[in-house]
PQR file of N, CA, C, O and H, with PARSE charges and radii, in Angstrom:
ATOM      1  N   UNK A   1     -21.843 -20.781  17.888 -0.4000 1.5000
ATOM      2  CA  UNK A   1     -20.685 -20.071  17.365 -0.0000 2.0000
ATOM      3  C   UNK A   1     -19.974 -19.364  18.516  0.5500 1.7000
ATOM      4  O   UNK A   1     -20.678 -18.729  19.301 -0.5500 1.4000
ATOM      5  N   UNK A   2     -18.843 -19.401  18.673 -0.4000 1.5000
ATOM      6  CA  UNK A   2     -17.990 -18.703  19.536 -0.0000 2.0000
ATOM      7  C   UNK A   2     -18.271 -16.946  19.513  0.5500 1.7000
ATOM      8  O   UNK A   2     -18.525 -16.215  18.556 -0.5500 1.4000
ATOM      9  H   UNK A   2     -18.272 -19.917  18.035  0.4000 1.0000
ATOM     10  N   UNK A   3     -18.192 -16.791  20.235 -0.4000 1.5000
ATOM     11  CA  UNK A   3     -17.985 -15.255  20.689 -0.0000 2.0000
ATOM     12  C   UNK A   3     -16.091 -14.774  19.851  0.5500 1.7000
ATOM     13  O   UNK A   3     -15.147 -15.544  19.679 -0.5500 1.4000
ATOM     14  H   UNK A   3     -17.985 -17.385  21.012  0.4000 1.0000
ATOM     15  N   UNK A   4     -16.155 -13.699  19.615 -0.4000 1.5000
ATOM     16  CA  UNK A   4     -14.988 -12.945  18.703 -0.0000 2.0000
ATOM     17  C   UNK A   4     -14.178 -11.801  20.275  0.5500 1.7000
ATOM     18  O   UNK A   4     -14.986 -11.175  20.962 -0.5500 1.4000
ATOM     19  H   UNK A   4     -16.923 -13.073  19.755  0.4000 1.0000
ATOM     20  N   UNK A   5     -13.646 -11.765  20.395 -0.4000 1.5000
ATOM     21  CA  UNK A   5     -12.725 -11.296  21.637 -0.0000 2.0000
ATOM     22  C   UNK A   5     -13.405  -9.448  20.727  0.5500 1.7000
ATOM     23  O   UNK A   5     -13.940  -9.151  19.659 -0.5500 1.4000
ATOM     24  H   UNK A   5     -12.990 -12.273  19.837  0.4000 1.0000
ATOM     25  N   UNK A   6     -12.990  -8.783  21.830 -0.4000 1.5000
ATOM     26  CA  UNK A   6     -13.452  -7.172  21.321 -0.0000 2.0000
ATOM     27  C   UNK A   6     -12.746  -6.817  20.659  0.5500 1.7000
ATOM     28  O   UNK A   6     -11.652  -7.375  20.737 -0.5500 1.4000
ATOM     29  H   UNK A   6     -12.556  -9.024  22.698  0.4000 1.0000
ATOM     30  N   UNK A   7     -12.852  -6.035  19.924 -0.4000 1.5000
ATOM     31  CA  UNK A   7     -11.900  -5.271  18.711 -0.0000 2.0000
ATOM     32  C   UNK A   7     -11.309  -6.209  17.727  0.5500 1.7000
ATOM     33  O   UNK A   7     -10.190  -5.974  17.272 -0.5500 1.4000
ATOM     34  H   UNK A   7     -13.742  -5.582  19.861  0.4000 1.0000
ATOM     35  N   UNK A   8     -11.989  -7.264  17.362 -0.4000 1.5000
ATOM     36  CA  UNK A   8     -11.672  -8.363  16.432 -0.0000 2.0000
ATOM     37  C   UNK A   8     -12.153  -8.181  15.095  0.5500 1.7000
ATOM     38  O   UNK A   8     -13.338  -8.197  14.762 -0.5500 1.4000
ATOM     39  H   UNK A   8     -12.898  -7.454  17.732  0.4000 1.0000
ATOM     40  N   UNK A   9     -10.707  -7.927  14.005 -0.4000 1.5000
ATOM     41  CA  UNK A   9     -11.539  -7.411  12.779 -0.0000 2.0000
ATOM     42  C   UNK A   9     -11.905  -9.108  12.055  0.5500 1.7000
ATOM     43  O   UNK A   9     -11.210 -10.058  12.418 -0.5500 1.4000
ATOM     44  H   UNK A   9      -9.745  -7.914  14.275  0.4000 1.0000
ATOM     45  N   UNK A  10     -12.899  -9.284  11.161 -0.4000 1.5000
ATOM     46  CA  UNK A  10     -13.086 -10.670  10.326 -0.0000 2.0000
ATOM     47  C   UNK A  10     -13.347  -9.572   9.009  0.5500 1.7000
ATOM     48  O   UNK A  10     -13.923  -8.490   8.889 -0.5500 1.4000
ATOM     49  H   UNK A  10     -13.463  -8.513  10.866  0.4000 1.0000
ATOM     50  N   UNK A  11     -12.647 -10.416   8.178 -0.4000 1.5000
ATOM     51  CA  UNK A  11     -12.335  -9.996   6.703 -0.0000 2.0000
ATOM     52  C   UNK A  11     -12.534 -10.853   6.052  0.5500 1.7000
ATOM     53  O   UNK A  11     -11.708 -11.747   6.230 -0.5500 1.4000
ATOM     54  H   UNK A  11     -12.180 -11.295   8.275  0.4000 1.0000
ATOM     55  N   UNK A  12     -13.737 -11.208   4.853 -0.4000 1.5000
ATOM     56  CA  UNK A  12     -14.206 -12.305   3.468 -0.0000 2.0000
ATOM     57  C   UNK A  12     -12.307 -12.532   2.906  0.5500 1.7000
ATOM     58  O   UNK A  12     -11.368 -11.760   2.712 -0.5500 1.4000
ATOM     59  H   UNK A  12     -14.408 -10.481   4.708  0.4000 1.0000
ATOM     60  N   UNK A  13     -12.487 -13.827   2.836 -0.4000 1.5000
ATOM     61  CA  UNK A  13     -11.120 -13.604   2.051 -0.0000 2.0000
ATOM     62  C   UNK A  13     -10.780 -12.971   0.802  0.5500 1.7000
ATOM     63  O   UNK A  13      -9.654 -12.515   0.601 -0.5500 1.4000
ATOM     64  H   UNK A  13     -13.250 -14.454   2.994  0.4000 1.0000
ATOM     65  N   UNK A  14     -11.891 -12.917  -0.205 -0.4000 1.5000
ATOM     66  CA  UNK A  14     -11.752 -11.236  -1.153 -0.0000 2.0000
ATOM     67  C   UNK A  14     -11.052 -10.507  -0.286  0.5500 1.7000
ATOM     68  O   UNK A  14      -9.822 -10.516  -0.221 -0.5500 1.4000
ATOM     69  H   UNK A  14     -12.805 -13.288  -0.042  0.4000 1.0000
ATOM     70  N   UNK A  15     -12.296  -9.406   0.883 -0.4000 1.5000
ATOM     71  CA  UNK A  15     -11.120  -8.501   1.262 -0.0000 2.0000
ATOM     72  C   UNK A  15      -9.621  -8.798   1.865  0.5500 1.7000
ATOM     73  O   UNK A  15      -8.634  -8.063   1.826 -0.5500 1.4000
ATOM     74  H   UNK A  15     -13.295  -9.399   0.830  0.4000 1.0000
ATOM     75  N   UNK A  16      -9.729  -9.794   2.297 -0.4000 1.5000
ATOM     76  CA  UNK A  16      -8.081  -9.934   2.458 -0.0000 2.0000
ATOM     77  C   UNK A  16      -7.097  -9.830   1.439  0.5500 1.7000
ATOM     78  O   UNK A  16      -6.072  -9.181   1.648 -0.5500 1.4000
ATOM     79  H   UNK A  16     -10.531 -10.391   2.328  0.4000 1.0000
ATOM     80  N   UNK A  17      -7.307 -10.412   0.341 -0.4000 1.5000
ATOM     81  CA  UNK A  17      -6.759 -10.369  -0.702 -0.0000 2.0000
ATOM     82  C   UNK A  17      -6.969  -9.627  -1.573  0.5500 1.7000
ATOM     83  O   UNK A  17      -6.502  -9.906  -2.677 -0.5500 1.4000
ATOM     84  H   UNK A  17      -8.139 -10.940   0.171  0.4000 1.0000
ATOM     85  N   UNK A  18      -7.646  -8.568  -1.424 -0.4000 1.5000
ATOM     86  CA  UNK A  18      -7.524  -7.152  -2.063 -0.0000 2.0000
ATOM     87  C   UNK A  18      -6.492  -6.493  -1.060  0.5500 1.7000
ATOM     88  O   UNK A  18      -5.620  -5.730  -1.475 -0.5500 1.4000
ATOM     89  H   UNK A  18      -8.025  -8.341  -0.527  0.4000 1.0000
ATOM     90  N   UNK A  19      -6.614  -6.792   0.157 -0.4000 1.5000
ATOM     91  CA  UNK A  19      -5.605  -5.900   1.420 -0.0000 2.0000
ATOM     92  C   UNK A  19      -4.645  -6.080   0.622  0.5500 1.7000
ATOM     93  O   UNK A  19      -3.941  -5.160   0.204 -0.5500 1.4000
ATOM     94  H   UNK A  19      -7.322  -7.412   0.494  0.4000 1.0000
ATOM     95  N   UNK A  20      -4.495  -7.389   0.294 -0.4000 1.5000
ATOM     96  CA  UNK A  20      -2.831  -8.066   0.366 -0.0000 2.0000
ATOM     97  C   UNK A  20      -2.452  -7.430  -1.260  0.5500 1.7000
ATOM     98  O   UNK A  20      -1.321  -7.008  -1.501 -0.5500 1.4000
ATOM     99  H   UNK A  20      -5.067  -8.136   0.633  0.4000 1.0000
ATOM    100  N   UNK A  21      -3.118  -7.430  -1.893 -0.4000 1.5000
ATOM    101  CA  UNK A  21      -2.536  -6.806  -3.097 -0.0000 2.0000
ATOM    102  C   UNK A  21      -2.131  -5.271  -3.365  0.5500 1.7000
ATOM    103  O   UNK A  21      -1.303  -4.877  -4.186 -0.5500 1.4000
ATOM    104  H   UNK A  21      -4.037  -7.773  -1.697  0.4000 1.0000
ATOM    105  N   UNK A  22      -3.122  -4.279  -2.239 -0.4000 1.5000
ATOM    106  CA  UNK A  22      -2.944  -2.895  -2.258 -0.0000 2.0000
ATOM    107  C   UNK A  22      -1.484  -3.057  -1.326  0.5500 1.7000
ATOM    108  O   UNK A  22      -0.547  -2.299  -1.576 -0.5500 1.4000
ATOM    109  H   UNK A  22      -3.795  -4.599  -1.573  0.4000 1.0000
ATOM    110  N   UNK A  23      -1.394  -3.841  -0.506 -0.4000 1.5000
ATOM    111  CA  UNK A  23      -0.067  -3.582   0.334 -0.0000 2.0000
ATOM    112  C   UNK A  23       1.205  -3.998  -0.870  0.5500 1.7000
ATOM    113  O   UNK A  23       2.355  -3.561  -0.812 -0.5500 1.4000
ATOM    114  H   UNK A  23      -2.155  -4.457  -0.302  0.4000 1.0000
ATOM    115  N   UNK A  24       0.782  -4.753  -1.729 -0.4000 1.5000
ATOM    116  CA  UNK A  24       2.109  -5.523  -2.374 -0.0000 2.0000
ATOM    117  C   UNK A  24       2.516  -3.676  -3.401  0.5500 1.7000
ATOM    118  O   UNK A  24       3.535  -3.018  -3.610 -0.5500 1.4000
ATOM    119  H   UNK A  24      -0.151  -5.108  -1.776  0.4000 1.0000
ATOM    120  N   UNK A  25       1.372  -3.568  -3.670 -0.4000 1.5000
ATOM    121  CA  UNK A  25       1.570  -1.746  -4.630 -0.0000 2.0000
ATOM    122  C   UNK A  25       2.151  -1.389  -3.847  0.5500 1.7000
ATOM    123  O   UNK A  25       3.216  -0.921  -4.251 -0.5500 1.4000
ATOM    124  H   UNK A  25       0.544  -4.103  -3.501  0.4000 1.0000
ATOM    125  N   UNK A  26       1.958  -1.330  -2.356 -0.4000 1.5000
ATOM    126  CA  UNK A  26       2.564   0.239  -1.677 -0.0000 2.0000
ATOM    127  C   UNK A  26       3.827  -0.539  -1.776  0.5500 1.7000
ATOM    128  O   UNK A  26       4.639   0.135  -2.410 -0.5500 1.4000
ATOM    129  H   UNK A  26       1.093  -1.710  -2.028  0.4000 1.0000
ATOM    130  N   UNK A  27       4.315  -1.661  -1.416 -0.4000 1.5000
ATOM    131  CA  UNK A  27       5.967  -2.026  -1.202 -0.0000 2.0000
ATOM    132  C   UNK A  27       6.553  -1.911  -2.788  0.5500 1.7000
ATOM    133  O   UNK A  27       7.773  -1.817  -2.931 -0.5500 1.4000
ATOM    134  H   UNK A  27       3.655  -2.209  -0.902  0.4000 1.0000
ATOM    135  N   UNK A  28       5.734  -1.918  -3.895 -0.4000 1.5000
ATOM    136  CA  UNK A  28       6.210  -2.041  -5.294 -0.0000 2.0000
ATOM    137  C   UNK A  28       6.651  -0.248  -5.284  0.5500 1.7000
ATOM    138  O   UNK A  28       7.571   0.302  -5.890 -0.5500 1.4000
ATOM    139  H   UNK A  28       4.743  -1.994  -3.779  0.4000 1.0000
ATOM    140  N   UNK A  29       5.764   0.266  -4.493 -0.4000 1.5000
ATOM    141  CA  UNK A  29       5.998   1.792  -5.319 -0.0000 2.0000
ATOM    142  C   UNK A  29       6.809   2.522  -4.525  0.5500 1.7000
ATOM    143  O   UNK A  29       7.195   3.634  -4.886 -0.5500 1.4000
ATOM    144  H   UNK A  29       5.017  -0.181  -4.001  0.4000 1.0000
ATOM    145  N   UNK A  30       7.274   1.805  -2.969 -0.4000 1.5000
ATOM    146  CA  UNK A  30       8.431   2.622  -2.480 -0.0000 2.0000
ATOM    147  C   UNK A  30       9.434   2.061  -2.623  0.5500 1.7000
ATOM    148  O   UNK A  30      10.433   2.760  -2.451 -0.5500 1.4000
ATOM    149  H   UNK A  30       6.961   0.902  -2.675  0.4000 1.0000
ATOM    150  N   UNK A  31       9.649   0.677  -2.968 -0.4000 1.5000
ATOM    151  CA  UNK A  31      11.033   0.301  -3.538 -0.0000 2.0000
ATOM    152  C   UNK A  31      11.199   0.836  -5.349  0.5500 1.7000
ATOM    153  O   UNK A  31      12.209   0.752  -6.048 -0.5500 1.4000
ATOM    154  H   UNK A  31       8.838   0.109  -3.108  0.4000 1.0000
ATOM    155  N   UNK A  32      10.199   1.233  -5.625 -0.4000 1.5000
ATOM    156  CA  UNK A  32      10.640   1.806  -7.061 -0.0000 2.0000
ATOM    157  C   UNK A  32      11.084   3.521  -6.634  0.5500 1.7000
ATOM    158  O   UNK A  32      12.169   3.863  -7.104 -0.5500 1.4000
ATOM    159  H   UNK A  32       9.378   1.301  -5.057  0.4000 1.0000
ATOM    160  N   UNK A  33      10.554   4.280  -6.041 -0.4000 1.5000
ATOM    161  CA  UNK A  33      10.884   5.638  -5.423 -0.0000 2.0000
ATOM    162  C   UNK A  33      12.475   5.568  -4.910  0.5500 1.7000
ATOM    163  O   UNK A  33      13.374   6.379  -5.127 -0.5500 1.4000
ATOM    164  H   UNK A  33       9.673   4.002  -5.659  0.4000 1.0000
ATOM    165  N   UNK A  34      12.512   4.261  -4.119 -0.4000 1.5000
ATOM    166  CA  UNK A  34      13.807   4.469  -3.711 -0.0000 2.0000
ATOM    167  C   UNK A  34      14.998   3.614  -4.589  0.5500 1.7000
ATOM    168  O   UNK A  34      16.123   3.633  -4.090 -0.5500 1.4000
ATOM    169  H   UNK A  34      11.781   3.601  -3.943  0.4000 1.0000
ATOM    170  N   UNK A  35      14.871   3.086  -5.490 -0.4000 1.5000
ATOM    171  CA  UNK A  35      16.031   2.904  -6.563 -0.0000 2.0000
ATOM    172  C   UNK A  35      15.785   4.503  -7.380  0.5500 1.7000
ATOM    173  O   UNK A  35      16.837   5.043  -7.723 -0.5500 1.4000
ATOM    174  H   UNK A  35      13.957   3.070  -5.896  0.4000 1.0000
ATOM    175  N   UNK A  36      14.805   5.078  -7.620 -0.4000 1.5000
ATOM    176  CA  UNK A  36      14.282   6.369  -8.503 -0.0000 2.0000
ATOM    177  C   UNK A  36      15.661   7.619  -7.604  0.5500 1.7000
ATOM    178  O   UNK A  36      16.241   8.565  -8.137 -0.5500 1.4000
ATOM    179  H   UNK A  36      13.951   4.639  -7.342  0.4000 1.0000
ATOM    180  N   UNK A  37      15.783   7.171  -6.316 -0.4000 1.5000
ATOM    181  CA  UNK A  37      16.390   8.320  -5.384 -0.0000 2.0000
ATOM    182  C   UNK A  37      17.785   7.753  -5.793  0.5500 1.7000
ATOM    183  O   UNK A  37      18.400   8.461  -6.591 -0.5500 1.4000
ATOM    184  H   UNK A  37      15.312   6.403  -5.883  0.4000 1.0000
ATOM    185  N   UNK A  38      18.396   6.599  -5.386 -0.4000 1.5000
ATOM    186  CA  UNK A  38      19.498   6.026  -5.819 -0.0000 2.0000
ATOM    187  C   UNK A  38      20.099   6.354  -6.660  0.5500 1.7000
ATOM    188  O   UNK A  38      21.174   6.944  -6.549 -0.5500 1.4000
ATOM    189  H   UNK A  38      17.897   6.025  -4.737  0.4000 1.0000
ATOM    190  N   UNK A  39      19.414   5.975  -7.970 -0.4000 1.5000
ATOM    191  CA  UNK A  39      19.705   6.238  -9.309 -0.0000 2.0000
ATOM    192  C   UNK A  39      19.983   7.594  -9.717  0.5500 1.7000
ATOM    193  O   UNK A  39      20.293   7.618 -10.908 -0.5500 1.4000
ATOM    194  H   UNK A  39      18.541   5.495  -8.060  0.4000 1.0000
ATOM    195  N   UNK A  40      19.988   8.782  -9.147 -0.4000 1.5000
ATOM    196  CA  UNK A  40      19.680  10.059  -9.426 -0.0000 2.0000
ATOM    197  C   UNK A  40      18.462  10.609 -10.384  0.5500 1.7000
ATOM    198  O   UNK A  40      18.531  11.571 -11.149 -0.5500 1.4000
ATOM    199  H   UNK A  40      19.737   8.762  -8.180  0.4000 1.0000
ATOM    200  N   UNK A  41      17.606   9.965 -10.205 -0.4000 1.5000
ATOM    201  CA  UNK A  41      16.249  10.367 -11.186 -0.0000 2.0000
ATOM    202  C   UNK A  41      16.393  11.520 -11.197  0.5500 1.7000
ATOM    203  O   UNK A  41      17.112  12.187 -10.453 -0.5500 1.4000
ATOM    204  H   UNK A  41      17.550   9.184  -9.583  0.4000 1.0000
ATOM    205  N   UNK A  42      15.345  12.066 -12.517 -0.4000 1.5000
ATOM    206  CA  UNK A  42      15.316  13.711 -12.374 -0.0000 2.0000
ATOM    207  C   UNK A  42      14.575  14.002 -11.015  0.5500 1.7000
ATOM    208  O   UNK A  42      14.245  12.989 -10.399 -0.5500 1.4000
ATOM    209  H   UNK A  42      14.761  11.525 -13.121  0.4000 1.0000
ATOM    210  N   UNK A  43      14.255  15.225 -10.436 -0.4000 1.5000
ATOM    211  CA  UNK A  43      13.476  15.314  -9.403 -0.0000 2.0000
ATOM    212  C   UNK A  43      12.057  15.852  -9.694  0.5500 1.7000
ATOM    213  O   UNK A  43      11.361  16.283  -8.775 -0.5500 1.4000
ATOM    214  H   UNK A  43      14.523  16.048 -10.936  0.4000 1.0000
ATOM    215  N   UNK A  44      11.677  15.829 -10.835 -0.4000 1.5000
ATOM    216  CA  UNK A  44      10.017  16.241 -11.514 -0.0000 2.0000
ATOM    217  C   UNK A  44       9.751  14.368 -11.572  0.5500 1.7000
ATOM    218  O   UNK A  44       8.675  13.989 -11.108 -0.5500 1.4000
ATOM    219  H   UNK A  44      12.242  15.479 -11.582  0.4000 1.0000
ATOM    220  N   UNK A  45      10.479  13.549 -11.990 -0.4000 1.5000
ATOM    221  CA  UNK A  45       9.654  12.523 -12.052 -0.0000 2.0000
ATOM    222  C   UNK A  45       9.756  11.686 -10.223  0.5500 1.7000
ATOM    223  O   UNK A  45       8.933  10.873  -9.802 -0.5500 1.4000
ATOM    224  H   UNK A  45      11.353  13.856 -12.367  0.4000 1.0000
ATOM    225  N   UNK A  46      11.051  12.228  -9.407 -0.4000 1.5000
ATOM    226  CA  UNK A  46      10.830  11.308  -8.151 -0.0000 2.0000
ATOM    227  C   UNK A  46      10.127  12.145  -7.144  0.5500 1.7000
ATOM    228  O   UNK A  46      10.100  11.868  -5.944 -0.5500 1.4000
ATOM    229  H   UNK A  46      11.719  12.889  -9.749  0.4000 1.0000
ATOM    230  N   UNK A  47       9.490  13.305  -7.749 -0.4000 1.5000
ATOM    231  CA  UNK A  47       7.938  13.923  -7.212 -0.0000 2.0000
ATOM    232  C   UNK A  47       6.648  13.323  -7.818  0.5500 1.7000
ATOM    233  O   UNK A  47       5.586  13.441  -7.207 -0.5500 1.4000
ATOM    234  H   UNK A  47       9.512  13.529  -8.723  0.4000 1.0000
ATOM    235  N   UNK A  48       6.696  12.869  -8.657 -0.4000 1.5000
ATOM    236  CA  UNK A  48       5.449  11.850  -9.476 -0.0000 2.0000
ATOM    237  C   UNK A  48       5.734  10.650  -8.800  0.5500 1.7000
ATOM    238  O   UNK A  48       4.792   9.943  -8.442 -0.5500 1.4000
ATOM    239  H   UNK A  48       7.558  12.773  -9.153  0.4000 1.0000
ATOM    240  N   UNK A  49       6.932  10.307  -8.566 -0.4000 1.5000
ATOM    241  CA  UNK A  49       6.905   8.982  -7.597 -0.0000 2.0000
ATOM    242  C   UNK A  49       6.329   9.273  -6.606  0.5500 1.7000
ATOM    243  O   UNK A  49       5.139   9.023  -6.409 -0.5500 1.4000
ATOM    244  H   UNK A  49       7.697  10.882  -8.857  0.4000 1.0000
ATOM    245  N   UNK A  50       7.057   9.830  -5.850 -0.4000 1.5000
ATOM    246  CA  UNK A  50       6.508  10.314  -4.475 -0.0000 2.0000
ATOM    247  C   UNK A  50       4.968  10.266  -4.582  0.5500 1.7000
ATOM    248  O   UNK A  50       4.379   9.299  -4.099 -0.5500 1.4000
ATOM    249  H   UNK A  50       8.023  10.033  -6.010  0.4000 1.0000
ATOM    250  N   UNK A  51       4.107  11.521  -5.349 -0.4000 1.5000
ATOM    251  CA  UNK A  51       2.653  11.369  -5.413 -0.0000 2.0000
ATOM    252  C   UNK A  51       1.748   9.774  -5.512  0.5500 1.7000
ATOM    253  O   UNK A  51       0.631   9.365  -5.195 -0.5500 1.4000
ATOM    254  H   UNK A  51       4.586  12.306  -5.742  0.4000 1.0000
ATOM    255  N   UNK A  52       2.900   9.261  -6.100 -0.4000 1.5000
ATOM    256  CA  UNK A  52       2.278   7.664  -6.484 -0.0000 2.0000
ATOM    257  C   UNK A  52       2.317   6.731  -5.333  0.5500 1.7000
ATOM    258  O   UNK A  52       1.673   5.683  -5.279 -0.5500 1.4000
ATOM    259  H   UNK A  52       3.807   9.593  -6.357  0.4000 1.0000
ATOM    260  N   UNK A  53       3.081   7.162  -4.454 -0.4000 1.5000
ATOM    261  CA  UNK A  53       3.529   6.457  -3.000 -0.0000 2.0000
ATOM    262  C   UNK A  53       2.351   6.666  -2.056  0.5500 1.7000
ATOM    263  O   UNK A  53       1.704   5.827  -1.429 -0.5500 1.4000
ATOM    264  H   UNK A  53       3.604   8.014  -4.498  0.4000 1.0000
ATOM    265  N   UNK A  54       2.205   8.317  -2.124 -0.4000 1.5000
ATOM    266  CA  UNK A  54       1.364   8.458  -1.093 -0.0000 2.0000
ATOM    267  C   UNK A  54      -0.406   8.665  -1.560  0.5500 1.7000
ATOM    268  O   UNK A  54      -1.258   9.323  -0.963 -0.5500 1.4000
ATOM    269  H   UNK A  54       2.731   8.998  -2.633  0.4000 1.0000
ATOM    270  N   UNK A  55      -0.560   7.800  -2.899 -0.4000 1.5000
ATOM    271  CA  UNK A  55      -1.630   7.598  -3.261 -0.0000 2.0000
ATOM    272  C   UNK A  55      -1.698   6.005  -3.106  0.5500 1.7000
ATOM    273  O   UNK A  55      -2.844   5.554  -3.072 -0.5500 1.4000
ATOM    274  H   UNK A  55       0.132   7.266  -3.383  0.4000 1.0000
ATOM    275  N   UNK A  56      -0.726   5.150  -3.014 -0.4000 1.5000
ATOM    276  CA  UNK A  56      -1.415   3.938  -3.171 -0.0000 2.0000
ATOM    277  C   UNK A  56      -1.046   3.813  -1.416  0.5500 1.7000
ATOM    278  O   UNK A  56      -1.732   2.976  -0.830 -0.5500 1.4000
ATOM    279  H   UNK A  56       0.204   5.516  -3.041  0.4000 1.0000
ATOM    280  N   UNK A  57      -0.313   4.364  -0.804 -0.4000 1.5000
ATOM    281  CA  UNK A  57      -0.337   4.321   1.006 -0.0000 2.0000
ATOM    282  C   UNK A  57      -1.855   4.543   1.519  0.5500 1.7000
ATOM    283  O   UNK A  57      -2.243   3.827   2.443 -0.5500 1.4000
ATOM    284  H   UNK A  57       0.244   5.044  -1.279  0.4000 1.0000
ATOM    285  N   UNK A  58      -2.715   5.484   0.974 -0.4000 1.5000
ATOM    286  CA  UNK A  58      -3.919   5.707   0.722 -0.0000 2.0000
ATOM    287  C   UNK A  58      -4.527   4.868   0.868  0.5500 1.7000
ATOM    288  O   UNK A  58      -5.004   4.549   1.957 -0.5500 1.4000
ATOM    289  H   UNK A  58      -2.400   6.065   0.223  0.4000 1.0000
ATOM    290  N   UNK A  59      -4.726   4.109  -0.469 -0.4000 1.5000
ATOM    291  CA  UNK A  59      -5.360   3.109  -0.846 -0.0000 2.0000
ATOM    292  C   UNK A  59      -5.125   1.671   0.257  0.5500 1.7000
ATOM    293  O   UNK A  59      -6.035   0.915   0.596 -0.5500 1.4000
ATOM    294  H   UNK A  59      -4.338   4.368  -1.353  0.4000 1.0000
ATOM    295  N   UNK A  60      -4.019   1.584   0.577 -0.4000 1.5000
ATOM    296  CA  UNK A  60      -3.504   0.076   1.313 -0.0000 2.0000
ATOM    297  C   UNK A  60      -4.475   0.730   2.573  0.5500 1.7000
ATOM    298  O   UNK A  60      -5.420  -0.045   2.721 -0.5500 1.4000
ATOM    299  H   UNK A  60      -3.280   2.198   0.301  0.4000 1.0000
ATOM    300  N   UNK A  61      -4.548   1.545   3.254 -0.4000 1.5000
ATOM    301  CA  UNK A  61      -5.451   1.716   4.629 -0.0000 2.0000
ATOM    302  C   UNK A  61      -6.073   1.788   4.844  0.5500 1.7000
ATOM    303  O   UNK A  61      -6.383   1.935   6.027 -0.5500 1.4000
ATOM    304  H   UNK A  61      -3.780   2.175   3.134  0.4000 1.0000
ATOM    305  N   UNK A  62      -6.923   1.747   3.795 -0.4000 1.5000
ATOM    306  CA  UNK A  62      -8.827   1.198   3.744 -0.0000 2.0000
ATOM    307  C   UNK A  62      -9.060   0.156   3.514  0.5500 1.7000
ATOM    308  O   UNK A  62      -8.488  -0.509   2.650 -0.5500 1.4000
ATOM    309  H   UNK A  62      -6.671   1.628   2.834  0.4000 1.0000
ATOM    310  N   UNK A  63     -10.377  -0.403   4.580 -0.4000 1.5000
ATOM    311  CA  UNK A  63     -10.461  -1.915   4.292 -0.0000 2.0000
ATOM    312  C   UNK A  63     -11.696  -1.431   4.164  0.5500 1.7000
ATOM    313  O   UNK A  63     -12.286  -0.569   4.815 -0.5500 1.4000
ATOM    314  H   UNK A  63     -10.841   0.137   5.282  0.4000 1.0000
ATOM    315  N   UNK A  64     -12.228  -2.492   2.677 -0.4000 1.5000
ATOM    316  CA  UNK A  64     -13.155  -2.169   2.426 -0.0000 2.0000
ATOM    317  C   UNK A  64     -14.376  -2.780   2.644  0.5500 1.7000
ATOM    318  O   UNK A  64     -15.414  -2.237   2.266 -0.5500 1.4000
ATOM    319  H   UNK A  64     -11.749  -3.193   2.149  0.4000 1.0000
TER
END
């Protein structure tokens, strides 16, 4: 088997495709925040957005 160059991450393709789905949330939940800003949302719910942004940003940066 080949040697892996240093700092080489290998990911089961599960985890890849859990990556790839927590990243598809984070792009779902800041393009919904930012039509929410557009739109003039109230600003109690584009603070619940917001919280929802920087909970699934969270989530997308752990590999598990």
């Amino acid at each position: 088997m080949q040697d892996l160059p240093e700092g080489t991450v290998v990911l089961t393709e599960t985890e890849s495709a859990d990556l790839m789905d927590r990243m598809f949330q984070l792009r779902c939940a800041c393009e919904d925040l930012d039509t929410a800003i557009a739109e003039g949302e109230d600003p109690a719910e584009v603070a619940r957005m917001s919280a929802d942004l920087v909970a699934a940003a969270r989530r997308a940066e752990r590999l598990r």
